[in-house]
N, C-alpha and C positions, 0 to 999 in steps of 0.2 A: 473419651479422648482417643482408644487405641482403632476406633470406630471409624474415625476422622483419618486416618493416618492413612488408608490405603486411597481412599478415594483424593487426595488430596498430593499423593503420588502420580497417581496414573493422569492428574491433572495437572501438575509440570512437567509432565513427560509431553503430554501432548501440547502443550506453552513449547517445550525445544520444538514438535512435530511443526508446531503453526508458523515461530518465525523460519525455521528450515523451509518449508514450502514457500514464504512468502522472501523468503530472500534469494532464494531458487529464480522468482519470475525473473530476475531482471537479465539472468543468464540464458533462460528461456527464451527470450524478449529477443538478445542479441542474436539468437542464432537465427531465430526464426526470421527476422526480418532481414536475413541476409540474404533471401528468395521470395519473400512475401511482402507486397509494400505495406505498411504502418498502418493504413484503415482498414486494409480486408484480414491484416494479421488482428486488431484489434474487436474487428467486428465478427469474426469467427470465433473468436473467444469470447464475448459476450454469449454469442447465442449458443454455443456449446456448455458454457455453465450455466446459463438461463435454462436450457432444457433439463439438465441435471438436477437442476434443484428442482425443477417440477417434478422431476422424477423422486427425489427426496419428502416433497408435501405428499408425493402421492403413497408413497410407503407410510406416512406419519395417516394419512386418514384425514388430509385438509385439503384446501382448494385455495385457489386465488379468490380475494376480494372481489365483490362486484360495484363496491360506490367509487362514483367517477372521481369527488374529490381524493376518493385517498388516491388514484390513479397518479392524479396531476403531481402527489407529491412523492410517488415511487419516480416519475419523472423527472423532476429536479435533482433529488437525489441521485438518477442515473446520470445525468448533464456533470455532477457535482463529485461523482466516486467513480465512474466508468469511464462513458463519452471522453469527454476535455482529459481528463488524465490519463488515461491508456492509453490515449494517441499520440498527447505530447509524448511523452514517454517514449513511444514504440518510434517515433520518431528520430526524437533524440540520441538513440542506443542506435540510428545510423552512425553515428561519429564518435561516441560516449560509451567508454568502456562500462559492463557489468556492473563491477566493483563501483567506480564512480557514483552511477547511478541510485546504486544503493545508496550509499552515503550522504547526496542529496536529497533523496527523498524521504532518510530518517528524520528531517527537523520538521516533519508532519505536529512531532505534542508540540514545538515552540509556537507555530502558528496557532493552532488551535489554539493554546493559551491565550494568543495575543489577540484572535477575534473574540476569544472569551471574554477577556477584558472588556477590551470596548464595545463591545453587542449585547450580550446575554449578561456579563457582568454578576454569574451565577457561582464563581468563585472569588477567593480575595488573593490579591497579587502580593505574595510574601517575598522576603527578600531571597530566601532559594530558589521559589519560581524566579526571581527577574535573575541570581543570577547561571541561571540556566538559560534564559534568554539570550543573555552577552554571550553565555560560552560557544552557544548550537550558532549564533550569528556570525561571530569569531571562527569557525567554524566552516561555516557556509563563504565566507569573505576568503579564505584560504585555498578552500577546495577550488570558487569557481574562478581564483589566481586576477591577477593585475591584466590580464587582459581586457577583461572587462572594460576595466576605466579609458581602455586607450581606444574604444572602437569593440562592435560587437562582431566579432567572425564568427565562422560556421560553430568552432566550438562552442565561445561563447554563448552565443544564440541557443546550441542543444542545450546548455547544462543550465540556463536561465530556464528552458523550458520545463525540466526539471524542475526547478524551485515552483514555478508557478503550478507544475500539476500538484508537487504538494500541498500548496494554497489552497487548491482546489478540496482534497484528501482532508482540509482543517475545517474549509468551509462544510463537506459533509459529515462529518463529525459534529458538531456546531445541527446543523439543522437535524438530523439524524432523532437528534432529543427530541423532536416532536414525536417521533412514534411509539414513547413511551405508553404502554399499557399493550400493545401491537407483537405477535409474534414474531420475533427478527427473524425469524425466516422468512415470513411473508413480505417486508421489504426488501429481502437479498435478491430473493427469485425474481420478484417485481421488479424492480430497479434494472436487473440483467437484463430481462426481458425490455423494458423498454431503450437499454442502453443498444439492444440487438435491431428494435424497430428504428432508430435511428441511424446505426453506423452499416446496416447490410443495404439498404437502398444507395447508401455516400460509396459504398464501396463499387455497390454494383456503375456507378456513374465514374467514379474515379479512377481507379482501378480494370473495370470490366474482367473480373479475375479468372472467365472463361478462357482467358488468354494467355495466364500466368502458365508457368511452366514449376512450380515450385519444390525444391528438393526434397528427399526422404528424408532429411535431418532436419529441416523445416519444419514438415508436415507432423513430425514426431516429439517435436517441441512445442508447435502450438497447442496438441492434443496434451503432452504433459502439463501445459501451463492452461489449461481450460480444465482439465478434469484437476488437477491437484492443485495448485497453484492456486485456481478461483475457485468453482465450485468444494473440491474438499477443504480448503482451507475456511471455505465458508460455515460451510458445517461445525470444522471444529472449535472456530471462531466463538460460533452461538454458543455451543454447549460449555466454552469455559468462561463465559459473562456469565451463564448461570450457576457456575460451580465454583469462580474461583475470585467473579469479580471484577475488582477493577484490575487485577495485574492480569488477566486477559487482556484488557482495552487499552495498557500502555507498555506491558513488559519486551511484547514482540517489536514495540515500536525501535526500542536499542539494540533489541535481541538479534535482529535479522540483517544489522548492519555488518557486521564481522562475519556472519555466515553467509551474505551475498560478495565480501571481498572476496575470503577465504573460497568460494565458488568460483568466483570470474577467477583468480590466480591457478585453481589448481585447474581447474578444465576448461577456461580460454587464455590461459596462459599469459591474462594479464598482469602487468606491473605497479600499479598506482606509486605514486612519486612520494617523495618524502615529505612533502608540505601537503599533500592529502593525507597522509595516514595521522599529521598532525591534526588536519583539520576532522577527520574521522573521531580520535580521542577527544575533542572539544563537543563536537558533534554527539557523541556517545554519551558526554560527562553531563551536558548540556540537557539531552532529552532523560536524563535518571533522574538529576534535581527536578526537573521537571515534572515526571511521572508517576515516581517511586512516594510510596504511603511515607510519611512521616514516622510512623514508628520503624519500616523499612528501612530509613536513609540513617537513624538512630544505630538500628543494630550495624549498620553496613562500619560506620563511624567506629562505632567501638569493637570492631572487631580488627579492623586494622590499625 
């Protein structure tokens, strides 16, 4: 037992390291694109963690696959966890505070749940899954405020896009499963890389970013958000599915919500409003029921 104890330390610590980096991007995200437009900031980030982790197989003593099928399916997965959601994304934090952004793209376990359901249908829908369901919805219905219903403005439009890169984040998750038996790194590396052979040719047409003028706080963001953010967070990602399970694969998902507010408030100096920080606790409470082991949600109960 006393065996277990150290290793199972430095394995929540790095649980706090992972949602910190991944709650970090969304403030990353903002600044950067405050000089960089939304595809070349997204497509520079893809290939700068893409490169990373080949640099990472390459210290491991591995290579990239060479059968074309598994290729096709590092590529939908990049369409599915990169491509469509980084750029909505990068997008949307045109107009979409940090904080926000976080918060909506925590109800990533509700979806997944819910294509779990009806697709794979490889879990059973209890009644704390569903109502986690209601609460991350209730949730989601608060944050993206009654606007919505009257007509879709620019904000609306961003913080929708948000939801739907989520969508996105569930659906890869969901498909993801096929690579069972596959070393997850080799679909991380894979996936960048071709998330990079897609968005640097969109950029190069889009964008033509020979032209960009992009600032030093820019420049210095997107680099923090390509090497920590994606590529190391990827890293640490793998090595806690293999060490700690499934509260790797769903703890950061609540985790990095409060640590992506708690970022945009203290260094962009944003505010989120009082019916989001509501809809954040619904959000939060939503994705635990949701995520959390059953003998976790047990002790959580009896100890308050």
């Amino acid at each position: 037992m006393e065996s277990k104890r150290p290793g199972l330390g430095v394995g929540l610590l790095l649980l706090g390291v992972l949602a910190t980096l991944w709650g970090a991007s969304y403030s990353f995200i903002k600044v950067g694109v405050e000089t960089i437009p939304p595809v070349t900031l997204i497509a520079a980030r893809t290939l700068i963690a893409g490169t990373l982790l080949l640099g990472v197989l390459a210290v491991r003593g591995q290579r990239l696959p060479t059968r074309s099928g598994l290729w096709w399916r590092f590529l939908v997965q990049a369409c599915l966890n990169s491509v469509v959601p980084f750029t909505l994304i990068a997008w949307a934090e045109l107009t979409v505070d940090a904080g926000l952004a976080t918060i909506l793209n925590s109800t990533s376990p509700i979806f997944a749940f819910l294509l779990t359901a009806a697709v794979t249908r490889h879990e059973p829908a209890t009644g704390r899954k569903l109502l986690g369901v209601v609460a991350g919805m209730a949730g989601v219905c608060l944050i993206v405020g009654v606007e919505a219903l009257h007509g879709l403005g620019e904000a609306s439009a961003a913080q929708l896009a948000i939801v739907a890169a989520t969508v996105c984040y569930a659906g890869a998750a969901v498909f993801g499963r096929g690579f069972a038996g596959v070393d997850p790194m080799l679909p991380a590396a894979g996936s960048m890389l071709c998330g990079a052979a897609i968005l640097v040719p969109a950029s190069l047409v889009v964008d033509r970013p020979w032209t960009l003028a992009p600032s030093t706080v820019s420049l210095l963001a997107l680099l923090a958000l390509s090497a920590f953010s994606t590529a190391l967070a990827f890293v640490i990602y793998f090595r806690l599915v293999q060490t700690l399970g499934s509260v790797a694969t769903t703890a950061q998902a609540y985790l990095r919500v409060p640590v992506g507010v708690v970022i945009g408030v203290l260094f962009l100096g944003e505010t989120p409003t009082a019916v989001a920080w509501i809809g954040l606790i619904c959000v939060v409470t939503g994705a635990a029921a949701m995520t959390l082991p059953r003998s976790a949600a047990r002790r959580t109960s009896a100890a308050s």
